[in-house]
Phi, psi and omega in degrees: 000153183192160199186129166319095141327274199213134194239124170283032174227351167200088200293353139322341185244023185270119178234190214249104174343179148189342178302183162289302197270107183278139161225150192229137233224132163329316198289323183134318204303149177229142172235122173270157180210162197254003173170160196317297200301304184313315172316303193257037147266328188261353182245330169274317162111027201226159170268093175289013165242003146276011126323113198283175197291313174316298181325299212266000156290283230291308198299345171279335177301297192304295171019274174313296197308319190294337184282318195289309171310283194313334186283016170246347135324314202263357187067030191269156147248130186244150161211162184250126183244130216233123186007050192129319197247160183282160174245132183255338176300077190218108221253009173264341187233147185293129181338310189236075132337092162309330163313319182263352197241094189266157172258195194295316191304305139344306214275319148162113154253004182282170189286133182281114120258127262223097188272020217281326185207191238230308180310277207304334161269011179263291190292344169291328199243331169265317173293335167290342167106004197266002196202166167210102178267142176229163195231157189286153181268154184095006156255171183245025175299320202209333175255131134349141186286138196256216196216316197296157203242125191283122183233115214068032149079030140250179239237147187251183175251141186267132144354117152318314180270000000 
């Protein structure tokens, strides 16, 4: 489940949370959700939790890809990584892409994002910057469970590190 917070082009829909999950959107928009798979149902824009486990590995990969291509506006080299190993594979730009032919130096130091689960690219795309999640404090999606008791509804930023 998931529900429009706050749209900065219209302050009139801004509301008061309750999910667990805040994700905070470059553009200013926050959306809250009730789990890591709903995030990346609002970020694929597809219904991805009706999807077997192959499907929602590709759509995290196209995902990925898409973060790595915006970094490079910026001269960031990104790469996308599937349980360990890069996925090299990118069948929209010609084999020798000066874009794509990283060297070990490149490789690394570029940013990882690491597609393996629904987490693991959500904690990748927030130490990459491209998202900011915060989580209610007393769940456990992504923080430890804390001793503090949620008061006003608040919400912590889950860690980079």
């Amino acid at each position: 489940m998931h529900r429009l917070i706050s749209d900065p082009s219209d302050e009139s829909k801004t509301k008061i949370p309750t999910l667990p999950l805040l994700v905070v959107f470059p553009d200013g928009m926050i959306i809250e959700n009730d789990s890591t798979e709903d995030i990346v149902t609002v970020m694929t824009d597809i219904n991805y939790s009706k999807l077997n486990e192959e499907d929602k590995c590709l759509k995290r990969i196209k995902l990925a890809r898409i973060h790595a291509m915006y970094a490079l506006q910026y001269n960031i080299t990104a790469i996308v990584i599937l349980n360990g190993s890069l996925i090299k594979n990118n069948y929209a730009v010609a084999q020798d892409d000066k874009d794509y032919i990283y060297t070990d130096e490149e490789l690394k130091n570029a940013e990882k994002i690491i597609v393996d689960d629904d987490k693991s690219l959500l904690i990748s795309l927030v130490k990459f910057g491209n998202i900011k999640i915060l989580e209610k404090v007393g769940s456990t999606i992504f923080l430890e469970k804390s001793d503090e008791e949620s008061k006003d509804n608040a919400y912590r930023e889950i860690p980079t590190k």
